[in-house]
Biopython code that builds the backbone (N, CA, C, O; Angstrom):
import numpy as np
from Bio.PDB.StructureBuilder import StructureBuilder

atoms = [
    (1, "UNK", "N", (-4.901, 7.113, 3.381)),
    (1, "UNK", "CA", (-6.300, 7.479, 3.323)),
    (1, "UNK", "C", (-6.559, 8.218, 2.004)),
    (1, "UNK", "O", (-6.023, 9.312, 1.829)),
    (2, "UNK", "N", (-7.426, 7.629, 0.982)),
    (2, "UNK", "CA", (-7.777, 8.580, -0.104)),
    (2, "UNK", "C", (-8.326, 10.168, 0.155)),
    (2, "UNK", "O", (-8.370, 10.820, 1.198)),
    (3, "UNK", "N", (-8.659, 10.457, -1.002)),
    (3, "UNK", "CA", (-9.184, 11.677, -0.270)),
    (3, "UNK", "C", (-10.672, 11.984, -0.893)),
    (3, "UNK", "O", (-11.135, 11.686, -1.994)),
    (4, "UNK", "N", (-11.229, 12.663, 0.171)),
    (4, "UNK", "CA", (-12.798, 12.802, 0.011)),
    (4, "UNK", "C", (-13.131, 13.554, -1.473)),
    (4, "UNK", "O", (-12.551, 14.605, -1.748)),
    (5, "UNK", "N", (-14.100, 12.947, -2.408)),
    (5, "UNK", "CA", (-14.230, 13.606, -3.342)),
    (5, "UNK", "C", (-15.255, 14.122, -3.156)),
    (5, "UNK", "O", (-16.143, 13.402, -2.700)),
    (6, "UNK", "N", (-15.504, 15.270, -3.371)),
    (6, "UNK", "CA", (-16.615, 16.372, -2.831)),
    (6, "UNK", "C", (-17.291, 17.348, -4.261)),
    (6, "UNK", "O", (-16.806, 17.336, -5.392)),
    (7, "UNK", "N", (-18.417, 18.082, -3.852)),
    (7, "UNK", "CA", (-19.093, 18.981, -5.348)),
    (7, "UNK", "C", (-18.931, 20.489, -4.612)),
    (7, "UNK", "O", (-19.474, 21.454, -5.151)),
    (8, "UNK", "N", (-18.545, 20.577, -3.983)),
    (8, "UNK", "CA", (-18.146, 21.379, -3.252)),
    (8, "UNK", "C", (-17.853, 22.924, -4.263)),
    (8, "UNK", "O", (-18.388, 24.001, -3.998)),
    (9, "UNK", "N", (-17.148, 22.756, -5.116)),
    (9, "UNK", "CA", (-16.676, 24.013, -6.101)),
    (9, "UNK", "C", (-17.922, 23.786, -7.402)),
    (9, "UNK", "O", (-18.258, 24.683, -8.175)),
    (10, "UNK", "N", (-18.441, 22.464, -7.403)),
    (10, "UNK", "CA", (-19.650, 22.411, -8.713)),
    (10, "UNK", "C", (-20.852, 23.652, -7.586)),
    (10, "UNK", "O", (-21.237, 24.763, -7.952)),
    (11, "UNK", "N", (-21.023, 23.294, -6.880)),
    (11, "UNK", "CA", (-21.866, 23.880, -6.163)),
    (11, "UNK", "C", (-22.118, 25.124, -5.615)),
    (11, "UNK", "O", (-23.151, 25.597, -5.142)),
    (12, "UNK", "N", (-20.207, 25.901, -5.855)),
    (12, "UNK", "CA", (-20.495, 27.429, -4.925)),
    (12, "UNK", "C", (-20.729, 28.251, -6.654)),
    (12, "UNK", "O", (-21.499, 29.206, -6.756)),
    (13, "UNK", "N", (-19.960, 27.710, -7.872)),
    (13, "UNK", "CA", (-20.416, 27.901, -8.963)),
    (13, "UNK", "C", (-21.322, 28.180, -8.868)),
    (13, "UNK", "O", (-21.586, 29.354, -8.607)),
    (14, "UNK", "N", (-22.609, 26.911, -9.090)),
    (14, "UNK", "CA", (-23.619, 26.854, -9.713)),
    (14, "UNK", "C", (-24.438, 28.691, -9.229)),
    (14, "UNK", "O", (-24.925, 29.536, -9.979)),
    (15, "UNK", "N", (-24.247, 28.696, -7.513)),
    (15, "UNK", "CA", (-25.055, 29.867, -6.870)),
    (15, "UNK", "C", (-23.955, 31.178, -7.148)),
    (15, "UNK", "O", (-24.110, 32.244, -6.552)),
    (16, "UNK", "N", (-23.164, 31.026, -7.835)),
    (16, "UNK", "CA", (-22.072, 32.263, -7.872)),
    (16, "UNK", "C", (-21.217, 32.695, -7.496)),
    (16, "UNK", "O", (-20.440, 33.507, -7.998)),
    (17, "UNK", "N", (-21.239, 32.051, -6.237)),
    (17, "UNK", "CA", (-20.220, 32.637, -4.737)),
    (17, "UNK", "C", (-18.503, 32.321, -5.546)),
    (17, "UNK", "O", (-17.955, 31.566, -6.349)),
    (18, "UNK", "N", (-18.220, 33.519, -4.638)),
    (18, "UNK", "CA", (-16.753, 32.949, -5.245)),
    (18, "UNK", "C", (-16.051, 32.387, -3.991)),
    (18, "UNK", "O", (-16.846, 32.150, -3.082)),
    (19, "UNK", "N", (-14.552, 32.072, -3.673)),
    (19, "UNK", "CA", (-13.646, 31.172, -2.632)),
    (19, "UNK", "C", (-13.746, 32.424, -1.811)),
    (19, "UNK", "O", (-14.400, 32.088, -0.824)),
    (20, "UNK", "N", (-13.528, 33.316, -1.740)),
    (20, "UNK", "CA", (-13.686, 34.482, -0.429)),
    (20, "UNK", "C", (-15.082, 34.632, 0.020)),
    (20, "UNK", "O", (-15.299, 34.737, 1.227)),
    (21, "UNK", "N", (-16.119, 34.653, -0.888)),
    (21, "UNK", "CA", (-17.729, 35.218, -0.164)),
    (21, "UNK", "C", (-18.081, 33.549, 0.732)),
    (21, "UNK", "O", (-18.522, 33.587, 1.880)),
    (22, "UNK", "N", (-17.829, 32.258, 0.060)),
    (22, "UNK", "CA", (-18.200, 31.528, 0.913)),
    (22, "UNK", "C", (-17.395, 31.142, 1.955)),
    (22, "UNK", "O", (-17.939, 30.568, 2.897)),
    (23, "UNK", "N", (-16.069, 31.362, 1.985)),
    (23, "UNK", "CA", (-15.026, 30.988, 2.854)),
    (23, "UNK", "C", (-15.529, 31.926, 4.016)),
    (23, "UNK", "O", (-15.502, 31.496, 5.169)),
    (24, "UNK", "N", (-15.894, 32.938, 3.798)),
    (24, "UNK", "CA", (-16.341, 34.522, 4.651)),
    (24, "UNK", "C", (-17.542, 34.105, 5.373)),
    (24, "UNK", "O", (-17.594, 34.426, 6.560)),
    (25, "UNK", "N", (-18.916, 33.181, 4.668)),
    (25, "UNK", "CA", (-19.874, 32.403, 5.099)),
    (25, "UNK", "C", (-19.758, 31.719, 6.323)),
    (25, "UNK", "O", (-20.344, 31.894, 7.391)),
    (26, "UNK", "N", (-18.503, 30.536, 5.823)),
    (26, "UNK", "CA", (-18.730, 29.402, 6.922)),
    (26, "UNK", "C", (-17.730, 29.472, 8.108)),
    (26, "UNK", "O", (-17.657, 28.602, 8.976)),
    (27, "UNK", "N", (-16.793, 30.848, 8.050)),
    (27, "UNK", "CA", (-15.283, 31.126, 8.727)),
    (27, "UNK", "C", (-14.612, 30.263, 8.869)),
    (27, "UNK", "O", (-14.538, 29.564, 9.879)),
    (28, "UNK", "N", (-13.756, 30.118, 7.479)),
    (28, "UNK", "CA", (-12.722, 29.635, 7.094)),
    (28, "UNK", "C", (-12.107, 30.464, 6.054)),
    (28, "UNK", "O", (-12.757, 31.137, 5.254)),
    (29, "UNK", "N", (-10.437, 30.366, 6.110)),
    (29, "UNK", "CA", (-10.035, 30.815, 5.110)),
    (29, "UNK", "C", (-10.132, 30.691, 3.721)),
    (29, "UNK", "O", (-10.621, 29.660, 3.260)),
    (30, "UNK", "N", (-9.681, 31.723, 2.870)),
    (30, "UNK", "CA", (-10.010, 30.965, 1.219)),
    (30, "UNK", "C", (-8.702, 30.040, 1.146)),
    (30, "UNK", "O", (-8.820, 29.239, 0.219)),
    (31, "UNK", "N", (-7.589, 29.916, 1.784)),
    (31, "UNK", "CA", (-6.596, 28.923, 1.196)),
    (31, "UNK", "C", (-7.715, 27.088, 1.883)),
    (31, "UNK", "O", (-7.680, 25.992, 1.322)),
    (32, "UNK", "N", (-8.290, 27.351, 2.801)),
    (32, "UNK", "CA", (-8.852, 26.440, 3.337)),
    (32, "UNK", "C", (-9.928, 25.684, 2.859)),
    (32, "UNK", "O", (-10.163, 24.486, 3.012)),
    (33, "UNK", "N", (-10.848, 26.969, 1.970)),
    (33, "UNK", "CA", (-12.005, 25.889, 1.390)),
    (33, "UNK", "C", (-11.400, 25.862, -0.273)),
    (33, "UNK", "O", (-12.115, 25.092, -0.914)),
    (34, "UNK", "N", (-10.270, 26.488, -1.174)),
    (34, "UNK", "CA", (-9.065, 26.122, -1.609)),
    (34, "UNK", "C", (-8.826, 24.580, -1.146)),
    (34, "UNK", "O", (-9.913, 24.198, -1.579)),
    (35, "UNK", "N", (-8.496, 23.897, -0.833)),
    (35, "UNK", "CA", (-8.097, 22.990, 0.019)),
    (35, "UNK", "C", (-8.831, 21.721, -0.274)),
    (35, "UNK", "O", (-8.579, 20.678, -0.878)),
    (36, "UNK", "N", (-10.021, 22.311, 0.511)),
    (36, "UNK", "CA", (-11.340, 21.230, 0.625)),
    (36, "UNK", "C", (-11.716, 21.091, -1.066)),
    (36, "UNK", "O", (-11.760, 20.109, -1.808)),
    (37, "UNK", "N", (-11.918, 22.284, -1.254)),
    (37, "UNK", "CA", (-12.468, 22.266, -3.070)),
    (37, "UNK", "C", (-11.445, 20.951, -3.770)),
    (37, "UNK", "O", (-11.880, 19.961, -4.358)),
    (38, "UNK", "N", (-10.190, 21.237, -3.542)),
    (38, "UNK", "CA", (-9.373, 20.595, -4.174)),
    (38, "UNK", "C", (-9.273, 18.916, -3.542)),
    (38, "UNK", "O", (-8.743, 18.125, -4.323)),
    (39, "UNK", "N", (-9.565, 18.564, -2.710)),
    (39, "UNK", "CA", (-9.893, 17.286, -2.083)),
    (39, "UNK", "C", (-8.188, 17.328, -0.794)),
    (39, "UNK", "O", (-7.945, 16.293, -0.174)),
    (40, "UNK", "N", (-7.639, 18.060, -0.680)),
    (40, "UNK", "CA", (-6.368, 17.748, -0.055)),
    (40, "UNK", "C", (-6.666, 18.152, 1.444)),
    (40, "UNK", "O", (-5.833, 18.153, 2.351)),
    (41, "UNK", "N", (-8.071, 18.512, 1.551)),
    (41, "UNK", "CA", (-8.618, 18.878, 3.218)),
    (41, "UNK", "C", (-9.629, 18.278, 3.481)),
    (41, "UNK", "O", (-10.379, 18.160, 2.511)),
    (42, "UNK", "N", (-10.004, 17.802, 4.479)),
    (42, "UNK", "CA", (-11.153, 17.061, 4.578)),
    (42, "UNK", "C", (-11.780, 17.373, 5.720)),
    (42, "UNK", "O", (-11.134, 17.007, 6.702)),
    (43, "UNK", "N", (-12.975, 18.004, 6.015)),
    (43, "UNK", "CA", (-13.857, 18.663, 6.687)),
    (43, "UNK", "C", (-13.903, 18.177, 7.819)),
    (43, "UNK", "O", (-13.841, 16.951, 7.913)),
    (44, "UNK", "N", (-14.045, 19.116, 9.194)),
    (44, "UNK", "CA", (-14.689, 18.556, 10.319)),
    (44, "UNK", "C", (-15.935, 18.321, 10.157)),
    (44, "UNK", "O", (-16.508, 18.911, 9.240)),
    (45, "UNK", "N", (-16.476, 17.649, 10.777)),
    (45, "UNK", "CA", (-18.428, 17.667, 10.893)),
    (45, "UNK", "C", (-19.300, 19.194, 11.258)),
    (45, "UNK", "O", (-20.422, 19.635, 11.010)),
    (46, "UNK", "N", (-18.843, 19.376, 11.531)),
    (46, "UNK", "CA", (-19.405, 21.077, 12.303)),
    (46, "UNK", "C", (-18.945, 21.901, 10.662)),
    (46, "UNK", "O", (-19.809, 22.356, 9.913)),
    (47, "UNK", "N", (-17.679, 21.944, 10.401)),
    (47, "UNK", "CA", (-17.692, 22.590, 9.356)),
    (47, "UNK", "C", (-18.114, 22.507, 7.394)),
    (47, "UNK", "O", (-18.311, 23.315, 6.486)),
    (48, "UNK", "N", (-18.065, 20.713, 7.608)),
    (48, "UNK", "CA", (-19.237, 19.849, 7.023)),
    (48, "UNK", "C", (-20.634, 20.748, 6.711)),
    (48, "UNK", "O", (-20.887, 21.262, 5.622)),
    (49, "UNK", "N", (-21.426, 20.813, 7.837)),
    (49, "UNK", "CA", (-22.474, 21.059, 8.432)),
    (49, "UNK", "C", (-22.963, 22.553, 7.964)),
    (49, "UNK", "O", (-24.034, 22.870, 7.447)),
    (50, "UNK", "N", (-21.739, 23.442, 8.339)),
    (50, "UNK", "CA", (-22.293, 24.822, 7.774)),
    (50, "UNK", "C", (-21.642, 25.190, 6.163)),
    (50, "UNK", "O", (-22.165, 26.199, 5.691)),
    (51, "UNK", "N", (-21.055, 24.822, 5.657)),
    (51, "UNK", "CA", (-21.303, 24.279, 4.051)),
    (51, "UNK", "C", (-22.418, 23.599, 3.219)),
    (51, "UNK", "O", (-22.845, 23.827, 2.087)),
    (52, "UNK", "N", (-22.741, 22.697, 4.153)),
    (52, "UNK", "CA", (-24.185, 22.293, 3.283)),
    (52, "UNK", "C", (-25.246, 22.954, 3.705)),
    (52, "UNK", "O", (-26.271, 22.604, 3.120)),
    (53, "UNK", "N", (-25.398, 23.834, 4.555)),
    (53, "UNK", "CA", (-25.990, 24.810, 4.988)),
    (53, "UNK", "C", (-25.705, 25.921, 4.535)),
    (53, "UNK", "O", (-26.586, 26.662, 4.969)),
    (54, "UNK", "N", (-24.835, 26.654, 3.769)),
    (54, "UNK", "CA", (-24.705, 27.733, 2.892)),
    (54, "UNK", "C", (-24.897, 27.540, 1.781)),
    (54, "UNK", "O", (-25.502, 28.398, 1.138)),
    (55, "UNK", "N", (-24.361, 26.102, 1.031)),
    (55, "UNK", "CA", (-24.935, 25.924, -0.195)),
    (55, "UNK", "C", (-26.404, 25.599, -0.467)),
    (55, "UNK", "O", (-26.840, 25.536, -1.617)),
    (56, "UNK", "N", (-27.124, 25.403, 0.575)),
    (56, "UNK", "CA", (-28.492, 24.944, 0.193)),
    (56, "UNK", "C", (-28.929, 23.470, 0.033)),
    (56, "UNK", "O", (-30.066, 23.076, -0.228)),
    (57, "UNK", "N", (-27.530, 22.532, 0.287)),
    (57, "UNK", "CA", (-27.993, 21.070, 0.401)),
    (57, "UNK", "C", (-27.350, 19.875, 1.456)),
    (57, "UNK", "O", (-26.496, 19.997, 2.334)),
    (58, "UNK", "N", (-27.872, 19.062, 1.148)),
    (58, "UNK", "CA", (-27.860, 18.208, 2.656)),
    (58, "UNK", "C", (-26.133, 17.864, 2.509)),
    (58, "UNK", "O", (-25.459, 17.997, 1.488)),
    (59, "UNK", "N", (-25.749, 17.467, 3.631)),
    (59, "UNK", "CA", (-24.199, 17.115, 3.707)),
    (59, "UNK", "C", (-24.000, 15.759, 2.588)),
    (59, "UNK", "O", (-22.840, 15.448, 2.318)),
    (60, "UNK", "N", (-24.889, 15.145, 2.091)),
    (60, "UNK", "CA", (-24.449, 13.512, 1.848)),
    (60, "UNK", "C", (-24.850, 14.308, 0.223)),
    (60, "UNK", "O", (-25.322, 13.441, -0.512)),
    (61, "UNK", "N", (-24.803, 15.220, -0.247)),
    (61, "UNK", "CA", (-25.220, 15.697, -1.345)),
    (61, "UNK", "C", (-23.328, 16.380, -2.266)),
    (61, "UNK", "O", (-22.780, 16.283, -3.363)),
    (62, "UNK", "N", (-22.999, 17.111, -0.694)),
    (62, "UNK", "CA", (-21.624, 17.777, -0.998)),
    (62, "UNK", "C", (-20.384, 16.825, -1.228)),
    (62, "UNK", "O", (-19.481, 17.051, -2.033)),
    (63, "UNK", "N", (-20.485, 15.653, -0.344)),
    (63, "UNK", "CA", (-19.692, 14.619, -0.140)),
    (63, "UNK", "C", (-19.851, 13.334, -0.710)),
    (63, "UNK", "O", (-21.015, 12.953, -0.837)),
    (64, "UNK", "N", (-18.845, 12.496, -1.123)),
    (64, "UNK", "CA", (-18.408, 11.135, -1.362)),
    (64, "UNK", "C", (-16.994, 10.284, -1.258)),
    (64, "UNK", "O", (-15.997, 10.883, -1.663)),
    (65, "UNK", "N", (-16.871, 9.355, -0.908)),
    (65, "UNK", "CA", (-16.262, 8.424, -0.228)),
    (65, "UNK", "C", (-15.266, 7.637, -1.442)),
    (65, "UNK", "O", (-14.545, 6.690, -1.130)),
]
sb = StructureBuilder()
sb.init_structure("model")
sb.init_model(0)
sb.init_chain("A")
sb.init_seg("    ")
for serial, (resi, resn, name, xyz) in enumerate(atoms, 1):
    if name == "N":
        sb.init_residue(resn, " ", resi, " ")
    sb.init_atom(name, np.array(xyz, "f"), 0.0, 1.0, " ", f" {name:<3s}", serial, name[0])
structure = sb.get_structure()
């Protein structure tokens, strides 16, 4: 399975947040959205969900295939 390429770290940038204030956001660890940032984790839907909901944009915005 490839792995999900995501904007995920363009995006906590752009608003400032660093890997602890948003990891602290969506409750997950920082090795975890670490992880996701880096493409080697790939999101549940629920946790999908409150990521594009902390960053301010729709899920199909954070994600690609």
């Amino acid at each position: 399975m490839s792995p999900l390429n995501n904007r995920v770290r363009d995006l906590r940038n752009r608003q400032s947040l660093s890997v602890a204030q948003l990891a602290g956001q969506i409750g997950v660890s920082r090795l975890t959205l670490h992880a996701l940032e880096s493409g080697l984790y790939t999101p549940s839907l629920p946790l999908a969900v409150r990521l594009a909901r902390a960053l301010n944009h729709p899920v199909e915005d954070l994600f690609a295939i």
